[in-house]
N, CA, C and O atoms as CSV, one atom per row, in Angstrom:
chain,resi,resn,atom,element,x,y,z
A,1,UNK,N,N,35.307,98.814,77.187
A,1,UNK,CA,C,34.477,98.440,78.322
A,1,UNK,C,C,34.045,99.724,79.041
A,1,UNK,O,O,35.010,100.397,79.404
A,2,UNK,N,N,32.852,100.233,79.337
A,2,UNK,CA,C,32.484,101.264,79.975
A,2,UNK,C,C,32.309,101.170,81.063
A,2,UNK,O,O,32.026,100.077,81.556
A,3,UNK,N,N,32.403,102.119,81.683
A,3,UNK,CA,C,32.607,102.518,83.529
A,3,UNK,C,C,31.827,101.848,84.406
A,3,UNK,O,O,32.288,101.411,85.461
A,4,UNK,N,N,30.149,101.656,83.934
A,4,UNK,CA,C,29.262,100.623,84.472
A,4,UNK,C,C,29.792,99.309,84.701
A,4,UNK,O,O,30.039,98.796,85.792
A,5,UNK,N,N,29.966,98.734,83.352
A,5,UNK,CA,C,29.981,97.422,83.138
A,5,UNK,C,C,31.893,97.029,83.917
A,5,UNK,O,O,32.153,95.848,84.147
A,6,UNK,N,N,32.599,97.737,84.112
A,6,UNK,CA,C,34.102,97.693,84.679
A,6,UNK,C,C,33.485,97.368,86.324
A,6,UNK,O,O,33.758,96.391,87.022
A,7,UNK,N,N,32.546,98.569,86.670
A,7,UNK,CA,C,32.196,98.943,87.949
A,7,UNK,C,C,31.366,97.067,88.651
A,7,UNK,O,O,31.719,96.539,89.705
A,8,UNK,N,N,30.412,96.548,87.785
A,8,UNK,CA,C,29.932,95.771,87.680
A,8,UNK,C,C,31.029,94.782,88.420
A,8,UNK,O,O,31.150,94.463,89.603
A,9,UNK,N,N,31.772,94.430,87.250
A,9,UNK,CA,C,33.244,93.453,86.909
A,9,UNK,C,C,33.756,93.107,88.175
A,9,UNK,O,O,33.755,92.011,88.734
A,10,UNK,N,N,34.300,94.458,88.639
A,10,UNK,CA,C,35.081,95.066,89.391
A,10,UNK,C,C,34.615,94.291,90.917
A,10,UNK,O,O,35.346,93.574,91.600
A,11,UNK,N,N,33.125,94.689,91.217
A,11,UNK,CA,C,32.356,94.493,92.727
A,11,UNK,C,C,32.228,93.045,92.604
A,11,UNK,O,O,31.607,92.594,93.567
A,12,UNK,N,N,32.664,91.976,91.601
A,12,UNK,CA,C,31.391,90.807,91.557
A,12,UNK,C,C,33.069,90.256,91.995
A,12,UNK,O,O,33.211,89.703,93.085
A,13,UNK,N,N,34.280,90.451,91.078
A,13,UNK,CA,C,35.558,89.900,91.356
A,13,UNK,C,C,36.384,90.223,92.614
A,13,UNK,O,O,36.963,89.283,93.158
A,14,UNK,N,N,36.455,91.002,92.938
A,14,UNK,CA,C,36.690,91.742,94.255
A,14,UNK,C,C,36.530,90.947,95.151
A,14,UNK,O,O,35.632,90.107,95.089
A,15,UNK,N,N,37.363,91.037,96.177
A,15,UNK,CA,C,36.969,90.087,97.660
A,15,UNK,C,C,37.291,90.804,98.754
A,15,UNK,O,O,38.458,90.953,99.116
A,16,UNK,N,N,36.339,91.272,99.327
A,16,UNK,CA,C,36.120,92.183,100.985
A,16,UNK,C,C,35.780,91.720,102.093
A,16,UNK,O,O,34.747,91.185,102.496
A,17,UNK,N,N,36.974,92.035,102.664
A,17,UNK,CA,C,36.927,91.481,103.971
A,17,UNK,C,C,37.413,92.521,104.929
A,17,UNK,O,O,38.431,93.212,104.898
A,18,UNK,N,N,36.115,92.438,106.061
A,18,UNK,CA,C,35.789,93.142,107.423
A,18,UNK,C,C,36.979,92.892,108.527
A,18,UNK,O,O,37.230,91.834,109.106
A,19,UNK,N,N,37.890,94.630,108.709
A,19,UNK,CA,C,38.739,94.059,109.804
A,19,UNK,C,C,38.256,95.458,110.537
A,19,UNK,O,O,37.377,96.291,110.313
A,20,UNK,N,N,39.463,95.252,111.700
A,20,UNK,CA,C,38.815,96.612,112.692
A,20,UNK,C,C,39.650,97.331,112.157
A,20,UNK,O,O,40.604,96.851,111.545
A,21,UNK,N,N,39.394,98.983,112.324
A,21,UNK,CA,C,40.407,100.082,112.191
A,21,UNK,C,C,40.834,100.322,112.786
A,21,UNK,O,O,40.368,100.208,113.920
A,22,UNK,N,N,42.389,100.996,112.542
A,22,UNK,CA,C,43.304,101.509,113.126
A,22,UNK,C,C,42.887,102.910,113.523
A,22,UNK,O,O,42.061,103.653,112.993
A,23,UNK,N,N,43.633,103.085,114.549
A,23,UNK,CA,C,43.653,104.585,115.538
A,23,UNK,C,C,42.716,104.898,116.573
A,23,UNK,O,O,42.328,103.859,117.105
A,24,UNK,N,N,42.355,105.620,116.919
A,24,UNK,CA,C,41.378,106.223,118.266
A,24,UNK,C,C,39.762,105.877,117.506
A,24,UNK,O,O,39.454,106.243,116.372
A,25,UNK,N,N,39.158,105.344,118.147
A,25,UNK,CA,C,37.995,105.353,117.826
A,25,UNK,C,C,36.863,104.973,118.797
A,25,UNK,O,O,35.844,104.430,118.371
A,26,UNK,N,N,37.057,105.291,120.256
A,26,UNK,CA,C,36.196,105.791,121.556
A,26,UNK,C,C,36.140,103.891,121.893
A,26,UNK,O,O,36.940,102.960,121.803
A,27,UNK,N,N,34.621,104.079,122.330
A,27,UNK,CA,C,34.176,102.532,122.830
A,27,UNK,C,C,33.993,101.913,121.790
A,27,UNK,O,O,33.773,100.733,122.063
A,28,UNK,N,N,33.971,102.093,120.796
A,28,UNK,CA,C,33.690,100.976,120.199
A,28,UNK,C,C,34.841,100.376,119.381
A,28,UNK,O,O,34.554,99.548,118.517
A,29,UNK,N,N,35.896,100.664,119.545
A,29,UNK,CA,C,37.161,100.600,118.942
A,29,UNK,C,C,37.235,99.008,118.469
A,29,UNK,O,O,37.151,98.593,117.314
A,30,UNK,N,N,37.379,98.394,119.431
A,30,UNK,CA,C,37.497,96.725,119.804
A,30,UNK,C,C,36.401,96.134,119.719
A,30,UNK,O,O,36.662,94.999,120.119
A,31,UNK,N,N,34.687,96.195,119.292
A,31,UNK,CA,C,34.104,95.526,119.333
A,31,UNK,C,C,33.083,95.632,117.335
A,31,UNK,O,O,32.155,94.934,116.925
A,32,UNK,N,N,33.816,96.755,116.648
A,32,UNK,CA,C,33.075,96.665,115.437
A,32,UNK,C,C,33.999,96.938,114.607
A,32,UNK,O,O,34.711,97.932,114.748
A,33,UNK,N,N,34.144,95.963,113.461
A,33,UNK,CA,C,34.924,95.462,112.520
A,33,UNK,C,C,34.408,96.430,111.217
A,33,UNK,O,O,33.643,95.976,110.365
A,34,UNK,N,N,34.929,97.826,111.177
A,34,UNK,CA,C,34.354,98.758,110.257
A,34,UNK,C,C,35.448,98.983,109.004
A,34,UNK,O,O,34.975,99.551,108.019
A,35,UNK,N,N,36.085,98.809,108.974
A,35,UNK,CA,C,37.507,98.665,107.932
A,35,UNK,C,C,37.349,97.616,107.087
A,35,UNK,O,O,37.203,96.459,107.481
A,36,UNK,N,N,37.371,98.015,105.728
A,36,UNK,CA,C,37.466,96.772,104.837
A,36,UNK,C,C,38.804,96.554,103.989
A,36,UNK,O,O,39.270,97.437,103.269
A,37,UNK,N,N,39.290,95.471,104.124
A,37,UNK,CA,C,40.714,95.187,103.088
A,37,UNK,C,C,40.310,94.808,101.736
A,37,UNK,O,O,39.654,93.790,101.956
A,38,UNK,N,N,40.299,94.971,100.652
A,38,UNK,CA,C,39.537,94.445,99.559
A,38,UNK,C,C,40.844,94.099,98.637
A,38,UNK,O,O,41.754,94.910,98.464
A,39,UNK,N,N,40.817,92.704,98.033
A,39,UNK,CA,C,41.810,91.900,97.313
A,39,UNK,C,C,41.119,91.698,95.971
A,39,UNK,O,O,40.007,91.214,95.763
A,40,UNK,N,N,42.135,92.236,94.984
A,40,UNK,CA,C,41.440,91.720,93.694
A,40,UNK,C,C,42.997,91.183,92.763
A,40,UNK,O,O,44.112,91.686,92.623
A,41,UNK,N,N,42.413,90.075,92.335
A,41,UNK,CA,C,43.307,89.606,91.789
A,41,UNK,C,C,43.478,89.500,90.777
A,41,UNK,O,O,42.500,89.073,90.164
A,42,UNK,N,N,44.771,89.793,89.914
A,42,UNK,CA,C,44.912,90.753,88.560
A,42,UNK,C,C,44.873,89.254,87.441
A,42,UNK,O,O,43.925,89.153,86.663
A,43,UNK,N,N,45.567,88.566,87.457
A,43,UNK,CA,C,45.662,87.593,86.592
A,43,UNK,C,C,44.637,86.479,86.831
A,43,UNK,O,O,45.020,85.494,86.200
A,44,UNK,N,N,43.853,86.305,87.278
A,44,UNK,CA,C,42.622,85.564,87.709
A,44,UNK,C,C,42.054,85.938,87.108
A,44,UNK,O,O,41.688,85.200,86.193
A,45,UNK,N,N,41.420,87.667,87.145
A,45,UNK,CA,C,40.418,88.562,86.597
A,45,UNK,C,C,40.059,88.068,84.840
A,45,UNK,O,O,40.688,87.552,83.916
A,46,UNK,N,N,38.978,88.472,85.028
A,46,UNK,CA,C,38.498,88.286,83.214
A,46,UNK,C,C,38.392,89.619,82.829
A,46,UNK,O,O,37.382,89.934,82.201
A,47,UNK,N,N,39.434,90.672,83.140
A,47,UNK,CA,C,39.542,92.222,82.716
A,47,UNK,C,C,40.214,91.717,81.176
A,47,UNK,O,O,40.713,90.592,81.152
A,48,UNK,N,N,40.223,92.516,79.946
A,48,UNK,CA,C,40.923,92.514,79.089
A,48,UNK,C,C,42.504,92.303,79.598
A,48,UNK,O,O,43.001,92.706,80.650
A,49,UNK,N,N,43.096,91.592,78.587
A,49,UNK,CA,C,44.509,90.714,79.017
A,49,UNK,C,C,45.585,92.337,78.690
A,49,UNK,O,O,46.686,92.426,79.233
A,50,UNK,N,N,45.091,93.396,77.831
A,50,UNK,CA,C,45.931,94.358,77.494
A,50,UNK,C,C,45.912,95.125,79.084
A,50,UNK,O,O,46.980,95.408,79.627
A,51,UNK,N,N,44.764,95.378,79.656
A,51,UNK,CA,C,44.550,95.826,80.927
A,51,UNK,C,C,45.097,95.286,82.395
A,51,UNK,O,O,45.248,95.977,83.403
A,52,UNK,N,N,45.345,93.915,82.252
A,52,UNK,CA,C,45.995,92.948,82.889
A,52,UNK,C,C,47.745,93.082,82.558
A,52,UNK,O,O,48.514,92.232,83.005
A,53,UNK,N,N,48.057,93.829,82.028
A,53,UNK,CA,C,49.165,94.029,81.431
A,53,UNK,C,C,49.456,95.188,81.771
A,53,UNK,O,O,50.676,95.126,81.917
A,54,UNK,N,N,49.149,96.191,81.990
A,54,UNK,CA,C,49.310,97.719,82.239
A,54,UNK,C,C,49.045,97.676,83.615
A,54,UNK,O,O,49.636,98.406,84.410
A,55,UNK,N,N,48.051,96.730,83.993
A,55,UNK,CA,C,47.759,96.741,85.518
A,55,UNK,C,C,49.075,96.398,86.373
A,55,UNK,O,O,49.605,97.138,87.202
A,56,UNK,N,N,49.483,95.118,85.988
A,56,UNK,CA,C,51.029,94.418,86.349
A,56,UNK,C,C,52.089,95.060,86.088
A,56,UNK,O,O,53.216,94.796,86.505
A,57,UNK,N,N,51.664,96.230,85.146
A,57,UNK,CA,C,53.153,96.723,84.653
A,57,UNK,C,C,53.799,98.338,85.990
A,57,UNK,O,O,54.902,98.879,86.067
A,58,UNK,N,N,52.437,98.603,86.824
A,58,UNK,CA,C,52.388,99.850,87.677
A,58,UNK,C,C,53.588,99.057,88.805
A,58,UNK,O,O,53.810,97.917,89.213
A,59,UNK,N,N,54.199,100.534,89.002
A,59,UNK,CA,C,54.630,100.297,90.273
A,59,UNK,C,C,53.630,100.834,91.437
A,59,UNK,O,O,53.980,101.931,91.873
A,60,UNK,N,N,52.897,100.493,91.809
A,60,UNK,CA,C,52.136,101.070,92.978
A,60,UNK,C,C,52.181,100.103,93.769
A,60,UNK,O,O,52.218,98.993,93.238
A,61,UNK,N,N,52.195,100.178,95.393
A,61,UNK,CA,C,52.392,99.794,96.557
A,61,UNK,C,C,51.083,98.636,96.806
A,61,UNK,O,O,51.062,97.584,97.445
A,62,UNK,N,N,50.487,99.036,96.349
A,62,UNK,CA,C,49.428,98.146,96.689
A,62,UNK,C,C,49.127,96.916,95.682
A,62,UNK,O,O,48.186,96.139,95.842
A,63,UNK,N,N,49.759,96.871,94.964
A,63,UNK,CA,C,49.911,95.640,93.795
A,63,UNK,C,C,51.487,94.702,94.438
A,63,UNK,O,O,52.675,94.939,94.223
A,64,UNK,N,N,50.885,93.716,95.190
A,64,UNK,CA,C,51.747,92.650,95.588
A,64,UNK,C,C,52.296,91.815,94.334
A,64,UNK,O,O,51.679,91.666,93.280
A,65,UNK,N,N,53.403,91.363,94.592
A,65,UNK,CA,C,54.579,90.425,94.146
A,65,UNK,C,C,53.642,89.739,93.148
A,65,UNK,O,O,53.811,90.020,91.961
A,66,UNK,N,N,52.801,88.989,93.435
A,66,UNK,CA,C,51.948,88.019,93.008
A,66,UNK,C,C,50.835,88.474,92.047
A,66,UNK,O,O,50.307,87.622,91.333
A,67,UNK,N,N,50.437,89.785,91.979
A,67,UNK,CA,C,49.413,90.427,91.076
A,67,UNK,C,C,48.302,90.513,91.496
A,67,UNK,O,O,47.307,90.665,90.788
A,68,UNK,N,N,48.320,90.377,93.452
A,68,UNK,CA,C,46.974,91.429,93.910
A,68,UNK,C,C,46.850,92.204,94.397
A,68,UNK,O,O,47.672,92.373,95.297
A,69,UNK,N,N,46.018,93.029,94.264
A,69,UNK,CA,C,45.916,94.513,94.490
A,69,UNK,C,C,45.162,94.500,96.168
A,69,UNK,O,O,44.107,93.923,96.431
A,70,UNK,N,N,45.920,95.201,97.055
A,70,UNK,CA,C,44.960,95.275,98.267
A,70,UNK,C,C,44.716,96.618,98.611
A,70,UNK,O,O,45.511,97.542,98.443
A,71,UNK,N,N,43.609,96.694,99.092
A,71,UNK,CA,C,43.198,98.569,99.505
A,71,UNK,C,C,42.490,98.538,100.659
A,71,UNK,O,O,41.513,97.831,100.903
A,72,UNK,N,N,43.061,99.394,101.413
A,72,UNK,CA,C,42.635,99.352,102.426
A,72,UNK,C,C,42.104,100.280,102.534
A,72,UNK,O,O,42.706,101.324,102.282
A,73,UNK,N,N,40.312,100.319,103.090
A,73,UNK,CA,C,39.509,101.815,103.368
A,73,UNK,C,C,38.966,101.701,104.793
A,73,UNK,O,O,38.297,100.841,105.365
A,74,UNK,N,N,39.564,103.035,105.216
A,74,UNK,CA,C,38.912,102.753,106.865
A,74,UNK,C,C,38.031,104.284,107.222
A,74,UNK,O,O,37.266,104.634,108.120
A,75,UNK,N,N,38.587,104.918,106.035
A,75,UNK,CA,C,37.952,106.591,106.807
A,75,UNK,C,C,36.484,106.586,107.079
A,75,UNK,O,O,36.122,107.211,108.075
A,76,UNK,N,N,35.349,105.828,106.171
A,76,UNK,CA,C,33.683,105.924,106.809
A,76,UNK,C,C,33.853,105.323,107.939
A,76,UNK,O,O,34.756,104.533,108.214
A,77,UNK,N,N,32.860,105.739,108.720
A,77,UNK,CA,C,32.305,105.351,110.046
A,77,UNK,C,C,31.397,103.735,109.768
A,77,UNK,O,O,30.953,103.062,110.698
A,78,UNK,N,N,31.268,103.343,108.241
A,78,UNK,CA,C,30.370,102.364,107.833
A,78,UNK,C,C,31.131,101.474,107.373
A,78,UNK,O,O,32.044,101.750,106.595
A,79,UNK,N,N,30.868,100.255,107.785
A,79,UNK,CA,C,31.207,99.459,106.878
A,79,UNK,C,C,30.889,99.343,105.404
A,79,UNK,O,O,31.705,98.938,104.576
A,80,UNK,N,N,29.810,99.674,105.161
A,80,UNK,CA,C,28.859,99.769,104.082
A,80,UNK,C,C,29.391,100.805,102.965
A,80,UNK,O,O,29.267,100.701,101.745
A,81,UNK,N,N,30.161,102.077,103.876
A,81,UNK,CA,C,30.535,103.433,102.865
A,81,UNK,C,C,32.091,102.915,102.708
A,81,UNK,O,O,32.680,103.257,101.683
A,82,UNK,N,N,32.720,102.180,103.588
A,82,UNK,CA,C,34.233,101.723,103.154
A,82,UNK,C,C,34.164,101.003,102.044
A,82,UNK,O,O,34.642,101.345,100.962
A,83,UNK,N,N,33.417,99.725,102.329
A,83,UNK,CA,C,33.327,98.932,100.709
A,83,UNK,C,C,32.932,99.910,99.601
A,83,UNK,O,O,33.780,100.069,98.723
A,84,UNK,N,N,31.997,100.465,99.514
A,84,UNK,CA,C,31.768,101.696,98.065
A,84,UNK,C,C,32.958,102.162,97.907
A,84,UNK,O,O,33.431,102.032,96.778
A,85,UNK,N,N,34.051,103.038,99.276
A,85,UNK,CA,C,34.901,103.892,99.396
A,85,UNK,C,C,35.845,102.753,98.473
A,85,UNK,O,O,36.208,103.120,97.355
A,86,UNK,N,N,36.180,101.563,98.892
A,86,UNK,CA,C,37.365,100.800,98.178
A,86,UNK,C,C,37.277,100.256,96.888
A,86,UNK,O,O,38.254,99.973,96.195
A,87,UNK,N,N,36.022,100.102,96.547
A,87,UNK,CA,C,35.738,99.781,95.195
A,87,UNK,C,C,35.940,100.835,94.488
A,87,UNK,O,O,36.636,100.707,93.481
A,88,UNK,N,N,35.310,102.330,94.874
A,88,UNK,CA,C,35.712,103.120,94.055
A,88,UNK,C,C,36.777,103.418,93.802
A,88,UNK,O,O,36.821,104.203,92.855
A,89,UNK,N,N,37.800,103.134,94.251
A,89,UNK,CA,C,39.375,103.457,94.532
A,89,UNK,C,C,39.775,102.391,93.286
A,89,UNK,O,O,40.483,102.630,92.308
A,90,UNK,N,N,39.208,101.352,93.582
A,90,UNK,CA,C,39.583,99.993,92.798
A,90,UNK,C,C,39.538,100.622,90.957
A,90,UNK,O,O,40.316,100.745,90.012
A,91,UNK,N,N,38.015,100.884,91.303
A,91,UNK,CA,C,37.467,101.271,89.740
A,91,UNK,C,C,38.389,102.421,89.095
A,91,UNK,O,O,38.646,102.414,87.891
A,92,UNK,N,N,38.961,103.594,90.137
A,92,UNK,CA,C,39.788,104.636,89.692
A,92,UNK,C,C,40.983,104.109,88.921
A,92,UNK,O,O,41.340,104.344,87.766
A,93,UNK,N,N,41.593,103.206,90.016
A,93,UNK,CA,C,43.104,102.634,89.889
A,93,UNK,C,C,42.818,102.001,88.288
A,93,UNK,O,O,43.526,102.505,87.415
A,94,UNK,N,N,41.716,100.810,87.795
A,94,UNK,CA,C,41.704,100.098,86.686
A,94,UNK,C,C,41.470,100.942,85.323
A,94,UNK,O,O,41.743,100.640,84.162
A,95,UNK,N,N,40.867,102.112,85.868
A,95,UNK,CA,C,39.809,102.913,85.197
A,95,UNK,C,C,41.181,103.807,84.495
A,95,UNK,O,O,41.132,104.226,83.339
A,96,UNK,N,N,42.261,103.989,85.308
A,96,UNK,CA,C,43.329,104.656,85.008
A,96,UNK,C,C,44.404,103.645,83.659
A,96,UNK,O,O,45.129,103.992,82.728
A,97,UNK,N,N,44.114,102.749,84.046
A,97,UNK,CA,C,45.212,101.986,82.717
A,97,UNK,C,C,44.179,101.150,81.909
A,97,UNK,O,O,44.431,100.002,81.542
A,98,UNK,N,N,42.578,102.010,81.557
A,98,UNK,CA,C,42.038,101.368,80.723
A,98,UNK,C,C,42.812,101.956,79.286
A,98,UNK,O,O,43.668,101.257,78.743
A,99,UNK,N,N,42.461,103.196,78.772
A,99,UNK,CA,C,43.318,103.640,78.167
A,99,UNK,C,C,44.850,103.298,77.630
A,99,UNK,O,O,45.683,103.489,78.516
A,100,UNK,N,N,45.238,102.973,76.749
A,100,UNK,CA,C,46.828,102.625,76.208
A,100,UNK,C,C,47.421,104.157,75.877
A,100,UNK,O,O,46.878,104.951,75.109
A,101,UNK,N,N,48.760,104.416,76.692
A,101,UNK,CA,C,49.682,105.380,76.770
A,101,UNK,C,C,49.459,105.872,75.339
A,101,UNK,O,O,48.907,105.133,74.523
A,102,UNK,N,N,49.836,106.987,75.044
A,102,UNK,CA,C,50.108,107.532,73.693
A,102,UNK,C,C,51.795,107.419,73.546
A,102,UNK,O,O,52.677,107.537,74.396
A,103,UNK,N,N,51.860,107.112,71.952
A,103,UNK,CA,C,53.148,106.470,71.643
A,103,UNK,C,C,53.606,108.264,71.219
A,103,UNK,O,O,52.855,109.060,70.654
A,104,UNK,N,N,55.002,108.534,71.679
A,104,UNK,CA,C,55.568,109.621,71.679
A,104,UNK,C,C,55.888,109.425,70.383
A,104,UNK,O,O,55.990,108.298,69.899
A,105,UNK,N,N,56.098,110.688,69.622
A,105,UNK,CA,C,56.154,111.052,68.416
A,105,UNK,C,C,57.736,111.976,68.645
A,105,UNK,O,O,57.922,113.067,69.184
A,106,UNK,N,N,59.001,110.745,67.799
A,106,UNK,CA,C,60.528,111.881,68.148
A,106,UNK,C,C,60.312,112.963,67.384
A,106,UNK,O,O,59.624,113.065,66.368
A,107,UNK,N,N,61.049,113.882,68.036
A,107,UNK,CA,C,60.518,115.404,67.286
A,107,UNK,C,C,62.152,116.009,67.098
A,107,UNK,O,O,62.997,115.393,67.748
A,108,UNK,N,N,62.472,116.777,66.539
A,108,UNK,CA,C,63.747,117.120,66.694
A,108,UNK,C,C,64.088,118.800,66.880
A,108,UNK,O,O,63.463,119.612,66.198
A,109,UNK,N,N,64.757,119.086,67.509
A,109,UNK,CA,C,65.409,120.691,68.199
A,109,UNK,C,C,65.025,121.645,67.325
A,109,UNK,O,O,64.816,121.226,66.187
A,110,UNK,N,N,64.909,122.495,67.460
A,110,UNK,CA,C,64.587,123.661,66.618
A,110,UNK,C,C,65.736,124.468,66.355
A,110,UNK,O,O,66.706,124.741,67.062
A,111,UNK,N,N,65.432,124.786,65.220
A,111,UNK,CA,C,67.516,125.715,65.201
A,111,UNK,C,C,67.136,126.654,65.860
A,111,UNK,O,O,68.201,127.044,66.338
A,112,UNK,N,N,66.281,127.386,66.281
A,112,UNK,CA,C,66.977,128.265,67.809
A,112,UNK,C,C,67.022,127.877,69.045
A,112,UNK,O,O,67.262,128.752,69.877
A,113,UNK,N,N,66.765,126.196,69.611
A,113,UNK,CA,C,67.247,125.841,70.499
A,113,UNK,C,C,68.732,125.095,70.171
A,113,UNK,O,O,69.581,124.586,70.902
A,114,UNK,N,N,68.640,125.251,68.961
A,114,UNK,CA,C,70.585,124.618,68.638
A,114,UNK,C,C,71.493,125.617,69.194
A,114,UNK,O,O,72.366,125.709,70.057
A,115,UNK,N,N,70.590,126.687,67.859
A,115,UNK,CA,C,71.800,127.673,68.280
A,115,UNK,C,C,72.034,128.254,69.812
A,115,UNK,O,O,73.164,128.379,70.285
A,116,UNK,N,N,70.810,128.597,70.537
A,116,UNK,CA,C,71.042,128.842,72.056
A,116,UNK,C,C,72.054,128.108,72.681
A,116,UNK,O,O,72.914,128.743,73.290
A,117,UNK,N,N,72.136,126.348,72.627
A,117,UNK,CA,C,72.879,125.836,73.600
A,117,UNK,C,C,74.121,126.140,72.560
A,117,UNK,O,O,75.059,125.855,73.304
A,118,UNK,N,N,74.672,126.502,71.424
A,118,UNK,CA,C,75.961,126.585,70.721
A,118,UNK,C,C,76.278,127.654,71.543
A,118,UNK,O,O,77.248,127.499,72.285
A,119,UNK,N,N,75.406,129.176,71.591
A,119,UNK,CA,C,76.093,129.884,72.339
A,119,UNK,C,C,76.421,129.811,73.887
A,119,UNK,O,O,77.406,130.402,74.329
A,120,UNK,N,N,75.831,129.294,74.458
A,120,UNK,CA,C,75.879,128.805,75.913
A,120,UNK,C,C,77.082,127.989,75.759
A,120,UNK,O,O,77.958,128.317,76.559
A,121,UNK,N,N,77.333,127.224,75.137
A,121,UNK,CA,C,78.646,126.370,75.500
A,121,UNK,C,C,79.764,127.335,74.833
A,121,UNK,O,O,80.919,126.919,74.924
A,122,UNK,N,N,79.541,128.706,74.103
A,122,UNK,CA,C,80.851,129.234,73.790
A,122,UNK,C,C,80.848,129.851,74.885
A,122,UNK,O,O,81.933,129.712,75.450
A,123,UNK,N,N,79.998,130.585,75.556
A,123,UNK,CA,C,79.997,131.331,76.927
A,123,UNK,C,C,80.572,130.605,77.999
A,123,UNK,O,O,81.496,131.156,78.598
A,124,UNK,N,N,80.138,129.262,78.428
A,124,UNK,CA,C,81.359,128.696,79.070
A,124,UNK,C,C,82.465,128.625,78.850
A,124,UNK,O,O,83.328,128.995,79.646
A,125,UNK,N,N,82.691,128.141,77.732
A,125,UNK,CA,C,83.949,127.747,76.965
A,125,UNK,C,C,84.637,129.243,77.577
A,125,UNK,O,O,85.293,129.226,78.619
A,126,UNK,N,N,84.479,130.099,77.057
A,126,UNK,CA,C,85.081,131.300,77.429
A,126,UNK,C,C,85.405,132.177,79.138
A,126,UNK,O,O,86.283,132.894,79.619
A,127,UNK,N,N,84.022,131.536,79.602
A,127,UNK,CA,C,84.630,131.465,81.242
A,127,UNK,C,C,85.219,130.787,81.753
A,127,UNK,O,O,85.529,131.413,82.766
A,128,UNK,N,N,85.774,129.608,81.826
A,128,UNK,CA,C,86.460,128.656,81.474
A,128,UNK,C,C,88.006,129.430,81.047
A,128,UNK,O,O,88.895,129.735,81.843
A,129,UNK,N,N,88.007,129.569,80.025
A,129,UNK,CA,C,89.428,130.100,79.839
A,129,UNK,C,C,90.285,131.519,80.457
A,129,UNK,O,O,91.450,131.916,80.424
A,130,UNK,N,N,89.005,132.002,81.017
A,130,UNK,CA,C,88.996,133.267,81.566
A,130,UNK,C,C,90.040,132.863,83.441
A,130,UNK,O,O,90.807,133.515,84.150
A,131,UNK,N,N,89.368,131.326,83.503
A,131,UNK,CA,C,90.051,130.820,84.669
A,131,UNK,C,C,91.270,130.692,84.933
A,131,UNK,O,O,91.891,130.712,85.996
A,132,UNK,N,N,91.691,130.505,83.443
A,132,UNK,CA,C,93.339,129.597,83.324
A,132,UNK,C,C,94.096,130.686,83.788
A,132,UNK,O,O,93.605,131.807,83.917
A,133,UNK,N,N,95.490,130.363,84.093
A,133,UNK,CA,C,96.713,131.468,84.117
A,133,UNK,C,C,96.713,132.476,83.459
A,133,UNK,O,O,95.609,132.428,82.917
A,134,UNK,N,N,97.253,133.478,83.086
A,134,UNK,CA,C,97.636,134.049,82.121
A,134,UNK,C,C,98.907,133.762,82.186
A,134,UNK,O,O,99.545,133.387,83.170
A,135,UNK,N,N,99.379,134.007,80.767
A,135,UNK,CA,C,100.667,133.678,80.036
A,135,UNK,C,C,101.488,135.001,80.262
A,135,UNK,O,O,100.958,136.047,79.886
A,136,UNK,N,N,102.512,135.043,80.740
A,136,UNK,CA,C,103.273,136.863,80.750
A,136,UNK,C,C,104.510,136.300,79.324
A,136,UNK,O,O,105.325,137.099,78.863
């Protein structure tokens, strides 16, 4: 699925809703609702079910119990640039577990990292005994 057609997906499923922002923001603090919360809901979605799967599988804060994602954008002065601002966030976050992990390939020690930790543990080993009593 390419970035358009996700981006598309993404704005049509999405649900934004206008609250006020938090912190100092002069006279108009209390009378314009410039903050948007935007809810998208993961198992509802018609995203690929492998993507729906990687999505559910994140621990991130903003993916509730239930499998929706909420984001909150308040930094534009616009209502208009918060919604872009949260969708794009949205599109990053999905855009990030479109991709499937690469499966690690076991690899095994190299004999000069064997032999390093062999000598490292005789070097303890030997400070170590250096501790004990001596025997008269």
């Amino acid at each position: 699925m390419n970035r358009e057609a996700l981006a598309a997906l993404l704005a049509r499923e999405a649900e934004c809703t206008a609250v006020r922002a938090q912190g100092a923001g002069g006279q108009n603090v209390n009378k314009v609702s410039s903050a948007i919360h935007l809810r998208f809901d993961v198992p509802a979605s018609s995203l690929p079910e492998a993507h729906k799967a990687r999505l559910l599988a994140l621990s991130d804060q903003r993916l509730s119990g239930d499998g929706v994602i909420v984001i909150k954008a308040q930094e534009q002065r616009t209502q208009a640039r918060n919604r872009e601002d949260a969708l794009q966030r949205l599109l990053e976050l999905v855009a990030s577990v479109a991709t499937p992990p690469r499966r690690r390939i076991a690899t095994k020690p190299t004999f000069g990292s064997r032999q390093r930790r062999l000598e490292s543990k005789a070097r303890d080993g030997q400070i170590k005994a250096l501790r004990r009593r001596a025997i008269d």
